[in-house]
PAVEXKE-113506 format. One line per 3 residues: number of its first residue (from 1); for each residue x, y, z of C-alpha. Coordinates in steps of 0.02 Angstrom, whole numbers. Layout:
N
NUM = X,Y,Z; ...
# end
This chain:
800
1 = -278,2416,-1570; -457,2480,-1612; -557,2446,-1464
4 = -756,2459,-1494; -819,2461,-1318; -816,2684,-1314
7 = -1005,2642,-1366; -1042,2539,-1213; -1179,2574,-1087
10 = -1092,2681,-935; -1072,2527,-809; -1001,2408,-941
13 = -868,2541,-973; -848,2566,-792; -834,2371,-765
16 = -708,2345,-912; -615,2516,-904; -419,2455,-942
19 = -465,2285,-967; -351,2192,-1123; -274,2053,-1165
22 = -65,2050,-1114; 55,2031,-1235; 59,1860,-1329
25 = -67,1790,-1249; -250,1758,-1321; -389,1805,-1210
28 = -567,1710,-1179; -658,1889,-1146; -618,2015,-1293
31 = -528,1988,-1462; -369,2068,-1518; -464,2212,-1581
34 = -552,2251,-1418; -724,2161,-1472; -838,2062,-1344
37 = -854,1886,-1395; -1033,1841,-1409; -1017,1700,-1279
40 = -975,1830,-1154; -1114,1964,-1178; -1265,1940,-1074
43 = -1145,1905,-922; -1051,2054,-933; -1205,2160,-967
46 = -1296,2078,-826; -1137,2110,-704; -1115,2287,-773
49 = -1295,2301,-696; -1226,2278,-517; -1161,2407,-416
52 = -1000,2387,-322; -1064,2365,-183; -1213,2243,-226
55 = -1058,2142,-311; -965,2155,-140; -1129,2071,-63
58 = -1153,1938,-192; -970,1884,-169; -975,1875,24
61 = -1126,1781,-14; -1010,1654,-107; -881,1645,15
64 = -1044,1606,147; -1082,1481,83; -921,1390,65
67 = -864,1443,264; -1039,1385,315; -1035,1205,215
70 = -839,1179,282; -777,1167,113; -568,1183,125
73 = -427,1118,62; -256,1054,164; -96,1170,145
76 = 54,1043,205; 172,1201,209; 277,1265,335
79 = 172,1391,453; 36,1385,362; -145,1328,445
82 = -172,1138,410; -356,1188,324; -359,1343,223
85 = -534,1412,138; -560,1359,-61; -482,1505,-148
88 = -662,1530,-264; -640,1661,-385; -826,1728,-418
91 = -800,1752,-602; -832,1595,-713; -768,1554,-868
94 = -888,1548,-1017; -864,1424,-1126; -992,1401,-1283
97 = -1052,1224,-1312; -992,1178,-1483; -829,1215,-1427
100 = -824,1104,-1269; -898,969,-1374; -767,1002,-1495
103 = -640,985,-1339; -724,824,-1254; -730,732,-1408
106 = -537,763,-1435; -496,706,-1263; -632,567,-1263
109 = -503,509,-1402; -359,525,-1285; -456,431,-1164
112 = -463,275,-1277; -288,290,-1337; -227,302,-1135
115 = -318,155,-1110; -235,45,-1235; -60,104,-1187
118 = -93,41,-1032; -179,-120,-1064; -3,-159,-1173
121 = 88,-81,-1012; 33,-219,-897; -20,-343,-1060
124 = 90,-402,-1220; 222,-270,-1194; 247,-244,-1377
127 = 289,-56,-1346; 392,-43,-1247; 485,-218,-1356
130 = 461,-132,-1534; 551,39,-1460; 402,143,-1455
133 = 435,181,-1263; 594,171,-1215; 600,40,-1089
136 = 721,137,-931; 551,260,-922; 447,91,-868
139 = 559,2,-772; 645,149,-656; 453,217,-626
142 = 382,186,-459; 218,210,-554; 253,35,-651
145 = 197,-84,-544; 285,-267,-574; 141,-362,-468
148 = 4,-305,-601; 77,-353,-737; -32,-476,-844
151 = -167,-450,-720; -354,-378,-823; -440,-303,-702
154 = -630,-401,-696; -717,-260,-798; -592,-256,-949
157 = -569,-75,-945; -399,-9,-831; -462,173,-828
160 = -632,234,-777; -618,426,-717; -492,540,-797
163 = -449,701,-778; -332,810,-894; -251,984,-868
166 = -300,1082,-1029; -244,1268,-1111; -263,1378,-1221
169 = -89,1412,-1350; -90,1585,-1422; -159,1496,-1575
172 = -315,1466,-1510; -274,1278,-1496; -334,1190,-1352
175 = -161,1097,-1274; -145,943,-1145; -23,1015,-998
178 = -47,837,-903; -131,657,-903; -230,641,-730
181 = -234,454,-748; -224,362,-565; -331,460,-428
184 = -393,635,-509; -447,763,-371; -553,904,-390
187 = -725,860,-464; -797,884,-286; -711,1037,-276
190 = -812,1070,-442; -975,1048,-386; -943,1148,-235
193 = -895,1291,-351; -1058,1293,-444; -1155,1301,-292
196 = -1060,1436,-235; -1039,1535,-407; -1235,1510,-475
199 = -1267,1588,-281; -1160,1742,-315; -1234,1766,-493
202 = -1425,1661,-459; -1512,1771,-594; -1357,1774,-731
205 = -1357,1584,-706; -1534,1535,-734; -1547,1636,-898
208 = -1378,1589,-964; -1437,1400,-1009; -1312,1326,-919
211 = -1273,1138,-943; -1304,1059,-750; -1163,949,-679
214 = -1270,817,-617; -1298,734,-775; -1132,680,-771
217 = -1115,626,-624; -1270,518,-616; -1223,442,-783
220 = -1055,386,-676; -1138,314,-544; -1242,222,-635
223 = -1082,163,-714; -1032,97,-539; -1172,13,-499
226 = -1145,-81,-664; -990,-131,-624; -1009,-217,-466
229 = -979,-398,-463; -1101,-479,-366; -1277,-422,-311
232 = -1225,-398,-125; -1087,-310,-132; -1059,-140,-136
235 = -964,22,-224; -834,110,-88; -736,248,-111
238 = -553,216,-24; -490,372,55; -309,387,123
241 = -400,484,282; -427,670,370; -243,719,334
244 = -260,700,158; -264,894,56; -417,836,-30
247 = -520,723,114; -654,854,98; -704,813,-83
250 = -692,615,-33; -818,650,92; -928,753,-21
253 = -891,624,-164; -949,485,-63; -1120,560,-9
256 = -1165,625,-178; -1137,475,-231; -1199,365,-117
259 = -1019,249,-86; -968,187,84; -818,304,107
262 = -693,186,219; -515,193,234; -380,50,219
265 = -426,-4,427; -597,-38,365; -562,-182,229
268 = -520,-347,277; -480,-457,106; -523,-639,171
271 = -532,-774,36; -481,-657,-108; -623,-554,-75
274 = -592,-399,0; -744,-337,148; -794,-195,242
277 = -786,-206,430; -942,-146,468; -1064,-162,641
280 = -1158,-284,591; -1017,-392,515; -906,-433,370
283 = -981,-337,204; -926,-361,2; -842,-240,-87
286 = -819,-277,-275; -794,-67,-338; -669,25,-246
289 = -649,199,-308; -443,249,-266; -402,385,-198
292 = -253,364,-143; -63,340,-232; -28,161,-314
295 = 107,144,-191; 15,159,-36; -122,39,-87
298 = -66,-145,-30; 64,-147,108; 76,-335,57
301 = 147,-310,-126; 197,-119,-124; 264,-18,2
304 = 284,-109,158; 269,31,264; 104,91,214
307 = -23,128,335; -171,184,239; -190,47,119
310 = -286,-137,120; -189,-279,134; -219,-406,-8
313 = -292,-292,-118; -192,-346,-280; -213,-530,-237
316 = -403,-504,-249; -387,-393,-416; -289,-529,-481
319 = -446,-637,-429; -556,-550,-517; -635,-504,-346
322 = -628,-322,-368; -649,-168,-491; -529,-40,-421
325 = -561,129,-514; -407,181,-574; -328,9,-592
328 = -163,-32,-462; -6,61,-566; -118,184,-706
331 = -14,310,-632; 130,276,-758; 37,396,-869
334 = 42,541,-781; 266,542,-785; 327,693,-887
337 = 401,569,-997; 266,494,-1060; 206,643,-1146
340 = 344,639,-1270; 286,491,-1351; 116,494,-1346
343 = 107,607,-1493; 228,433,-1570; 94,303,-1512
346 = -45,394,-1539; -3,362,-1742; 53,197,-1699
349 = -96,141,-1631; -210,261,-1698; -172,290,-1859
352 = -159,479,-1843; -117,622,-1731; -227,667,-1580
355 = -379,800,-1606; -306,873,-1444; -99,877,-1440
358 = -8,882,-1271; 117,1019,-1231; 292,986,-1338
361 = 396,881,-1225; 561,803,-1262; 654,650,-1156
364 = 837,703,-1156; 888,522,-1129; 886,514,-1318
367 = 1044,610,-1401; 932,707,-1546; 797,773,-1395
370 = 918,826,-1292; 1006,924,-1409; 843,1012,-1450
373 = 823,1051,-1293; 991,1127,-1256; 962,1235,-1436
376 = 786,1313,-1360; 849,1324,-1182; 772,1504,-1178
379 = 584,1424,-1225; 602,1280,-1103; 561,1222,-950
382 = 657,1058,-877; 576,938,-745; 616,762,-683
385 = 569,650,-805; 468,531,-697; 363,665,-608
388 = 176,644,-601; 174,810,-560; 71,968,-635
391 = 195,1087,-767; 162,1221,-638; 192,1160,-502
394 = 383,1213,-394; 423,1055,-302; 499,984,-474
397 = 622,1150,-501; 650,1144,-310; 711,967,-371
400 = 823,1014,-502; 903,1142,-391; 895,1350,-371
403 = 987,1384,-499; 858,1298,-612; 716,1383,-533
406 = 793,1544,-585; 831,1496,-745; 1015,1486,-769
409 = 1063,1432,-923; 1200,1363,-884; 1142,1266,-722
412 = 1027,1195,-858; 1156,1127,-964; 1261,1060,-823
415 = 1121,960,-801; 1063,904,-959; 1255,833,-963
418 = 1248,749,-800; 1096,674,-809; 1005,683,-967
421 = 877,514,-947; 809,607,-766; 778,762,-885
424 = 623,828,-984; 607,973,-1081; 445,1040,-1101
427 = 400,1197,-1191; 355,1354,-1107; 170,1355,-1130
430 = 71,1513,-1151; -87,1519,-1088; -239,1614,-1139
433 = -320,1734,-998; -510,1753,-942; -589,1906,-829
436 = -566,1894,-658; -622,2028,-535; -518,2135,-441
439 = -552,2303,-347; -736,2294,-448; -654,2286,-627
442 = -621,2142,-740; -443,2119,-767; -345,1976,-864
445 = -281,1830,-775; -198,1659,-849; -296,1509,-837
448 = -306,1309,-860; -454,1196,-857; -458,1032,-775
451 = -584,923,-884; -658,759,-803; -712,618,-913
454 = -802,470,-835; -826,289,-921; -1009,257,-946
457 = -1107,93,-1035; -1107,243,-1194; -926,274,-1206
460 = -834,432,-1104; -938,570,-1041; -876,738,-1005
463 = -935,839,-857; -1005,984,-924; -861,1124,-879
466 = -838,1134,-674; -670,1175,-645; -539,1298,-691
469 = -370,1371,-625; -342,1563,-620; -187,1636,-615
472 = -119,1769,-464; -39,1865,-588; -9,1915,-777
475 = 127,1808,-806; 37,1685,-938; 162,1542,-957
478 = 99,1391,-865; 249,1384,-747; 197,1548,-663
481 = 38,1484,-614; 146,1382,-483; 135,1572,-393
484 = -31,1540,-323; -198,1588,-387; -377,1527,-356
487 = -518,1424,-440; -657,1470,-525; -817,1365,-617
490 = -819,1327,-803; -997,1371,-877; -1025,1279,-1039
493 = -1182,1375,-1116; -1301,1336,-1237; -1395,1439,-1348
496 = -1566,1332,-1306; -1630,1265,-1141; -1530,1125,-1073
499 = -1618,961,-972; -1633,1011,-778; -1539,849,-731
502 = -1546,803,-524; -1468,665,-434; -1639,663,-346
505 = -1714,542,-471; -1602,454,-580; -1715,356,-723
508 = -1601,197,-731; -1513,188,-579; -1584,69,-466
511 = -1490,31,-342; -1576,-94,-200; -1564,-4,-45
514 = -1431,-4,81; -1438,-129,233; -1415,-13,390
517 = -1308,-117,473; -1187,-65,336; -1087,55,462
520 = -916,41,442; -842,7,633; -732,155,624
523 = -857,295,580; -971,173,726; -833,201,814
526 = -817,383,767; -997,431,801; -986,352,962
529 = -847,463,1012; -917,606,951; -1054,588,1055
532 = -941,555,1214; -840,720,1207; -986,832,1161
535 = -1052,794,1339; -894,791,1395; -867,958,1330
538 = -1034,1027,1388; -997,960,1565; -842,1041,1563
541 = -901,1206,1517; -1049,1213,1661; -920,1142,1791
544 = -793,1288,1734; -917,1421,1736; -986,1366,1913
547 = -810,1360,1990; -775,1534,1883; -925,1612,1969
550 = -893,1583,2156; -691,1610,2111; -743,1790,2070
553 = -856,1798,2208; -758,1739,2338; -620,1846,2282
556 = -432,1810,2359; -511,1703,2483; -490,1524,2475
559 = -665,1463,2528; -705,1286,2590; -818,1257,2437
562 = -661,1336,2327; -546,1219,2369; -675,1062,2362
565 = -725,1113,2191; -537,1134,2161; -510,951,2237
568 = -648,886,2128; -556,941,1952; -390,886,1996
571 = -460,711,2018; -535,738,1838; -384,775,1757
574 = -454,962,1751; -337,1125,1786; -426,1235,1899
577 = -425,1407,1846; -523,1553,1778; -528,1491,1575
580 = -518,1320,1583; -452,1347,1411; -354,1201,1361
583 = -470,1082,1448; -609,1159,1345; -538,1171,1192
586 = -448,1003,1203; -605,904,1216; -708,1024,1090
589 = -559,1010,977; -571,790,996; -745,799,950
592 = -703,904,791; -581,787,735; -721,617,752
595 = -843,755,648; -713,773,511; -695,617,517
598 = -893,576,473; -911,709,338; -977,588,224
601 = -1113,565,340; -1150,735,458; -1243,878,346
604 = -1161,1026,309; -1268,1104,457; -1199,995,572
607 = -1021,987,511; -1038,1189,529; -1096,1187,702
610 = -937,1071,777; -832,1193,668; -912,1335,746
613 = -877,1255,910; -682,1219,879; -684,1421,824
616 = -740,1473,987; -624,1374,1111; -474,1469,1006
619 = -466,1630,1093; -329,1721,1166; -295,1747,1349
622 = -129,1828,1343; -192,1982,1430; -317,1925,1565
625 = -507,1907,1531; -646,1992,1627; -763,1885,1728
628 = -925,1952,1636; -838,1907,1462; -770,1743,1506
631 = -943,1684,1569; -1038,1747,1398; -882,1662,1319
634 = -958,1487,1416; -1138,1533,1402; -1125,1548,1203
637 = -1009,1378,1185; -1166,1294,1291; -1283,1370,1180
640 = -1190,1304,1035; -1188,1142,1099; -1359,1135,1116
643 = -1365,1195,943; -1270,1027,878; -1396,941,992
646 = -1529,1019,944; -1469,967,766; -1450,779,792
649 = -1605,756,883; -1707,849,737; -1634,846,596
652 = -1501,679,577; -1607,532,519; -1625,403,640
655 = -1503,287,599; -1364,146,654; -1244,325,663
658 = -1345,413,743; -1399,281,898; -1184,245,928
661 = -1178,454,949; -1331,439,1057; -1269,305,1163
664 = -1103,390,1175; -1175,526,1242; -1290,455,1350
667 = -1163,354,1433; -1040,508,1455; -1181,574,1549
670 = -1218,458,1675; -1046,441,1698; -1003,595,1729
673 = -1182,633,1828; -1132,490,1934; -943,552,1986
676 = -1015,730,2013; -1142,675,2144; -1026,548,2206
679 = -906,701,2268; -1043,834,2303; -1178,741,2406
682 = -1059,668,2548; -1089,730,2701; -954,806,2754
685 = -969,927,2581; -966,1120,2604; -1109,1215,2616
688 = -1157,1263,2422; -1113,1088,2341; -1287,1029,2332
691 = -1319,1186,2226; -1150,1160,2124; -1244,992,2074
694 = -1394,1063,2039; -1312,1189,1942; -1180,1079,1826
697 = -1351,961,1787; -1445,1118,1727; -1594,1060,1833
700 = -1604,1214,1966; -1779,1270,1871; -1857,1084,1882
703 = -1783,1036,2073; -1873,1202,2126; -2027,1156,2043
706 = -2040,994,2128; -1956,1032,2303; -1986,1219,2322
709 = -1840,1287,2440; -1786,1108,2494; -1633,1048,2438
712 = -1562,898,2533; -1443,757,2469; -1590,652,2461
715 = -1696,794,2336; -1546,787,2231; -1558,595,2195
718 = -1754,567,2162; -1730,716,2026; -1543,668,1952
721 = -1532,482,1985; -1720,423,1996; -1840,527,1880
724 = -1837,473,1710; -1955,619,1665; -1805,737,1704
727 = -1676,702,1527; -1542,727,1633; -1551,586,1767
730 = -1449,432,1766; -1614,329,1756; -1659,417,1584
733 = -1492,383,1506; -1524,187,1540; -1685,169,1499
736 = -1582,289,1308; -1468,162,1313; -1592,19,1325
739 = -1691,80,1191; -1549,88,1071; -1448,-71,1128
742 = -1610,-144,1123; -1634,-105,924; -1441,-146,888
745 = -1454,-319,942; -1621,-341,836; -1510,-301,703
748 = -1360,-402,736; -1455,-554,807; -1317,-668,780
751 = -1180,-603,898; -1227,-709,1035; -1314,-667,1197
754 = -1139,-591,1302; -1218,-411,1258; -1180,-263,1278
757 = -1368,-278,1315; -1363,-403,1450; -1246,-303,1533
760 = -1372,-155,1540; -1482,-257,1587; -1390,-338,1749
763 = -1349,-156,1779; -1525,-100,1773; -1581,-218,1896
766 = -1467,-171,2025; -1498,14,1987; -1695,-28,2013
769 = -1649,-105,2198; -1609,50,2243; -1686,192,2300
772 = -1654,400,2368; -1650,359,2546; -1550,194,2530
775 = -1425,265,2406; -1224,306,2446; -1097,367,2390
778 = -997,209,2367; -1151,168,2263; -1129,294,2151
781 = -966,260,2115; -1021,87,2071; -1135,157,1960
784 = -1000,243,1868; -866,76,1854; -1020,-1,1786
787 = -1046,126,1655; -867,140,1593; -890,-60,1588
790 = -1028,-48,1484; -940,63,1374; -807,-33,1367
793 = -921,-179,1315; -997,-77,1181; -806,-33,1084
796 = -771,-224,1100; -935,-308,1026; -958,-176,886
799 = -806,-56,860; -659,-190,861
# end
C-alpha cells in the first residue's frame, strides 16, 4: 500500500502513526492507499494541533460534563452497578452532507414502504393472503397484536419516529442491520453526545459547519402539537419508569420537548378517553409518545400481568381518542424475519428495489432458504426468527445455545433440521471502521450508525447525524460489536454555513401555554417526598454529629445525657452509634430515588447535587473512622444539603412542584422540631439537652443573640416554637405552609372546603392560644399528631 501521509506536519504523523484500515474492511478516515479523505482534514489537522495532554483535558472535560448532568444508562447484568456512565467516545464521525442526504432519502423511502406493510398488517391483509409474508411469521409473533387489527389509528399514519441500525459493506454501500419500528431509544442519548463532544472539540466544531440537531427536533414537535386531537388536551410521553435502561433519555426527551412525562399509574381512560391524573384534576391526553414494549401497554387486552401500562388504552385508540406514537403492535417490523422479505415487498409495492438494502437474510422455514443457508454456513450468522433484537447483540446466540455462539457447524445444522421456521440466517456483515482514540493515537474501530427519522407535515425528516456505535475491538463483522464498545456523535458537515437552529424560538410552534395545575399526582407526590427526606436527612445528620461529639468526649463513660440522647433515637427508629451510616444513607438514598424520579422536571444542577449526596453516604467503615473525619464527613453532607436548598429556593421556578417539595419539607420540620423539644425540654432532662436542641435546630448563633448566656426551656420555645423571624421555628413552617396551601386551593377551587387548608387553619388557631410560659410537653406532642395529620391530609386531597 502507498501511504502519502510521510509529508504530514510532525503532530499529524504523531497522531496517525500506525493508523490503517484492517483487512476487508473499508474505513471512513483514510482510503486504501493511505490518503486522507477530504471530509476528514481540518479535524485531524486541528486535533494534531493538541498536545496529549491538552487532549487528556478536553476529554475529562467531556466526561464532566456527562457525570455532572447525570447522564447514564441501566446495565441489568449480574454484578454489575444498576447505573453505569454513557460510554462517550470523544472522536466523532464525519460524515459529508451529500452523502447523508443521499442516505436519508433512501431510508425516508423505507420509511414509507414500512408504513404500508403495516397499514396491510393490521388492514386488508392481502400480504400475508397473496403469499408475500408467510403467514406462521404473523401469527406466532407476540409483536402481532390480534386486538389492533382493523383499527386506523386517528392520524392515518401507524409510524411517526423511526430509527434504523445502518453500515457500511466493504463496497461502500450503506446496509440496513435492523428496523427500529415500535419505541426507538437513543436520540436523547444523541443530543447528550453533542453537548458533550462540541465541549471536548468547541473550536473544531464551530468552524466545521456542523448541521445543529435542534432543527429536527423542533420540526417533530411541532409535528406533535399537530397531531393532538382536541385543543385541551395534551402530548405525553409514556415511560415504563426509573428501572427502565433508558429512563434517563425519557426524562431528557420529555423536557426538551416540553411532554408531560407520566407513567401507566398516571392515566386513567374514562369514557374512551384516556386522562392524566394530575393535582388539579382529571387532564386529556390525545398524543402519547410509547416508550415502552407493545405488550406491556394495556393490561386489559395484552398482558394481564402488566404493571406499567394504562388500562383501556386500545379501547380509546380504537375510538379514535388517541394518537399513540408508534401505533399498539408496529413492533412486528423489527422480527429478524421480516427482513427477508422486505427486499420481496418492497418491488411488490414499490415497484423497485430499495435505495438502501437491508443485510441478506434468509427464513429457513422455506426449503430453498434454508438450504442456502446450510451451503454458506461459514458466512452466516443464525438468530431466532422472531427476535426484535439488534444483529449484535448475544442474548439471541445465548438462545440458540453455546455451541452456536461458538460457531459449530454442526450445532448449526442440528438446528436448522430441528427447527428450521424459529431460524434466520443472516449474513455476516462487515462493517467499515472510523478513528477512535486510544493511548493519544487514532486507531481503527468498527462502527454502526443509528439514524432517526421523524414524521413531519413535509414528509420524514432526518436528524442531522447524532448517534453512532464504536466497536471495542478490530473485529469488523457486526456480531462482534455484541463485545462491548462505546458511542460516539455523527457530524454531518457542510461545506457552507448551516442555519443556527434553537428550540428557544420555534417560528411555527405555538403551543398555548401549560395550565400549572397540570402536575401529574405522582411526580406531586414525588416532590413532596423529596422534600420530606431531605429534612429528614439533614436532621439526621446534625442529631448524629451532636450525639458523635459528646460520645467521643465522654469517652467509655456512659453519661446521663449519653444514654438520653441514646433513648431519644431508639424511639426514632435511629441506631445509635458513631456513623449513623445506614440511617444516613437510607434516607439520602430515598430522596435520590423521588429525584430520579422528577428528572424531567429538576435541572441538571439539581439532579447533580442529590447525586452528589447519595455519593457521599456510600463510604466504607470496615476499618473504624476517626472522630475528626467522621464529623467533616457530616459537616460536608450538611453543606451539601444546603447546597440542594440553596438550589430550590434560587434557582427552581416557583411552581405547583416546587410548593409540594416546600411543604414537604416544611412539614418534616416542624415535625421533627416538635418531637425533639418534646424529649429535650422536660424537666427531668440531663444537664446539656437544652444545648443538644439548640444545636440539632442550628440556632446556637441567633438564641445567643437574643438571650445572651440564658438558656432555659422557656428561651428555647419563644426562639424555636414562637419566632417566625427565626426559619427554623415551628411558627415559620405554618405560616410556609399557609402560604402555599393557601395558593393550591386558589388553584383547585373546586375541591370543596374539607382542606388540607382548613385543617391548618384549625391547627393554627390552637397553636396561636398558646404561648412560652404556658406551653408543655404533652403540647408538643400534639403539635406533632397534628402535623403528621395534616400531612396525611395533604397525600389524600392531592396525591391519591
Amino acid at each position: 500500500m502507498t501511504d502519502d501521509r510521510r509529508d504530514l506536519p510532525i503532530g499529524l504523523s504523531a497522531l496517525m502513526a500506525d493508523y490503517a484500515p484492517l483487512h476487508g474492511a473499508p474505513d471512513e478516515l483514510v482510503s486504501p492507499d493511505g490518503k486522507i479523505f477530504p471530509v476528514w482534514w481540518e479535524f485531524v489537522n486541528a486535533l494534531a494541533g493538541l498536545s496529549h495532554n491538552e487532549l487528556d483535558k478536553r476529554m475529562a472535560r467531556g466526561d464532566q460534563y456527562l457525570r455532572d448532568s447525570g447522564v447514564f444508562f441501566r446495565h441489568t447484568a449480574p454484578g454489575d452497578e444498576a447505573e453505569r456512565q454513557w460510554p462517550l467516545s470523544p472522536m466523532p464521525v464525519l460524515i459529508d452532507e451529500t452523502e447523508w442526504d443521499t442516505l436519508c432519502e433512501g431510508l425516508s423511502e423505507r420509511c414509507d414502504l414500512l408504513e404500508t406493510i403495516l397499514a396491510d398488517l393490521y388492514g386488508d391483509g392481502t400480504l400475508v393472503r397473496d403469499g408475500h409474508i408467510p403467514a406462521p411469521l404473523i401469527a406466532e409473533s407476540e409483536e402481532w397484536i390480534r386486538p389492533m387489527v382493523g383499527v386506523t389509528p386517528p392520524s392515518g399514519h401507524y409510524l411517526h419516529f423511526l430509527a434504523f441500525e445502518v453500515g457500511r459493506a466493504p463496497n461502500g454501500q450503506w446496509w440496513v442491520l435492523n428496523d427500529r419500528t415500535q419505541a426507538p431509544s437513543g436520540a436523547g442519548f444523541a443530543l447528550e453526545n453533542r453537548v458533550a463532544t462540541s465541549r471536548i472539540f468547541s473550536e473544531i466544531y464551530s468552524h466545521l459547519n456542523v448541521h445543529r440537531l435542534a432543527g429536527f427536533f423542533s420540526a417533530f414537535q411541532y409535528s406533535l402539537s399537530q397531531l393532538l386531537i382536541d385543543d385541551d388536551s395534551q402530548a405525553a410521553l409514556l415511560s415504563p419508569g426509573t428501572m427502565s435502561a433508558t429512563y434517563y433519555e425519557h426524562a431528557y426527551i420529555a423536557r426538551y420537548l416540553g411532554l408531560l412525562l407520566v407513567e401507566g399509574e398516571d392515566i386513567l381512560v374514562e369514557r374512551g378517553r384516556p386522562m392524566v391524573r394530575t393535582v388539579g384534576g382529571l387532564k386529556p391526553i390525545s398524543v402519547l409518545w410509547r416508550r415502552l414494549d407493545t405488550l406491556y401497554s394495556d393490561p386489559l387486552e395484552l398482558a394481564e400481568s402488566s404493571q406499567i401500562g394504562v388500562p383501556g388504552l386500545i379501547g380509546a385508540i380504537r375510538q379514535n381518542k388517541v394518537n399513540v406514537i408508534n401505533a399498539i403492535g408496529s413492533g412486528i417490523l423489527e422480527t429478524r424475519a421480516m427482513l427477508a422479505f422486505i427486499p420481496r415487498l418492497s418491488r411488490v409495492l414499490a415497484g423497485g428495489p430499495l435505495k438502501i438494502p437491508n443485510v441478506a437474510t434468509w427464513w429457513c422455514g422455506q426449503p430453498k432458504e434454508r438450504e442456502t443457508v446450510i451451503e454458506g454456513l461459514e458466512r452466516m450468522s443464525l438468530a431466532p426468527a422472531l427476535s426484535t433484537r439488534l444483529p449484535f447483540d448475544p442474548d439471541d446466540l445465548v438462545q440458540l445455545g453455546k455451541d452456536v455462539t461458538t460457531r459449530d457447524p454442526d450445532a448449526m445444522k442440528a438446528i436448522l433440521e430441528h427447527s428450521p421456521e424459529t431460524i434466520v440466517g443472516q449474513e455476516l456483515v462487515t462493517l467499515s471502521t472510523t478513528p477512535a482514540i486510544q493511548d493519544g493515537r487514532l486507531t481503527p474501530r468498527p462502527f454502526s450508525l443509528r439514524v432517526f427519522m421523524g414524521r413531519t407535515p413535509d414528509g420524514w425528516k432526518a436528524m442531522p447525524g447524532g448517534y453512532a456505535r464504536i466497536g471495542i475491538s478490530d473485529d469488523v463483522t457486526a456480531v462482534g460489536m455484541h463485545r462491548g464498545g462505546s458511542v460516539a456523535d455523527v457530524w454531518v458537515t457542510s461545506k457552507k454555513p448551516v442555519d443556527d437552529v434553537t428550540m428557544v424560538n420555534p417560528t411555527k410552534n405555538k403551543r398555548p401555554r401549560p395550565n400549572p395545575t397540570d402536575l401529574p399526582i405522582r411526580a406531586a407526590d414525588n416532590f413532596f417526598w423529596l422534600g420530606r427526606y431531605l429534612e429528614r436527612a439533614e436532621g439526621t445528620v446534625r442529631l448524629a454529629r451532636a450525639y458523635q461529639l459528646r460520645k467521643t468526649d465522654a469517652g467509655d463513660v456512659d453519661t446521663p445525657l449519653l444514654a438520653f440522647m441514646t433513648d431519644y433515637l431508639k424511639w426514632l427508629g435511629l441506631a445509635p452509634n458513631l456513623e449513623f451510616r445506614d440511617d444516613i444513607a437510607q434516607t439520602i438514598s430515598s430522596a435520590a430515588a423521588c429525584a430520579r424520579r422528577l428528572r424531567d422536571r429538576l435541572s441538571p444542577d439539581g439532579m447533580s447535587a442529590v447525586s452528589e449526596l447519595e455519593r457521599m453516604t456510600q463510604f466504607d467503615t470496615s476499618n473504624g473512622v476517626s472522630m475528626p473525619a467522621s464529623a467533616a464527613r457530616k459537616s460536608a453532607i450538611l453543606h451539601q444539603l444546603a447546597s440542594f436548598t440553596g438550589l430550590v429556593h434560587e434557582n427552581m421556578y416557583h411552581s405547583l412542584a416546587w410548593r409540594f417539595l416546600v411543604i414537604g419539607r416544611a412539614l418534616e420540620r416542624a415535625a421533627s422540631s416538635a418531637a425533639l423539644l418534646s424529649r429535650f425540654t422536660r424537666k427531668a432532662s440531663p444537664s446539656g439537652a437544652l444545648d443538644v436542641v439548640l444545636e440539632c435546630s442550628d440556632s446556637v448563633n441567633s438564641h445567643r443573640q437574643l438571650n445572651g448566656f440564658i438558656l432555659t426551656a422557656q428561651t428555647i420555645y419563644e426562639l424555636i416554637v414562637f419566632d417566625t423571624n427565626n426559619p427554623r421555628s415551628i411558627g415559620a413552617q405554618l405560616l410556609e405552609l399557609e402560604r402555599h396551601l393557601r395558593a393550591l386551593s386558589i388553584l383547585t377551587p373546586e375541591r370543596g372546603e374539607n382542606t388540607p387548608l382548613h385543617a391548618l387553619m384549625n391547627l393554627q388557631a390552637d397553636f396561636g392560644s398558646q404561648s412560652p410560659s404556658t406551653l408543655t410537653t404533652k403540647d408538643l406532642l400534639g403539635i406533632r399528631s397534628r402535623v403528621w395529620e395534616l400531612s396525611d391530609a395533604m397525600q389524600t386531597f392531592y396525591m391519591s
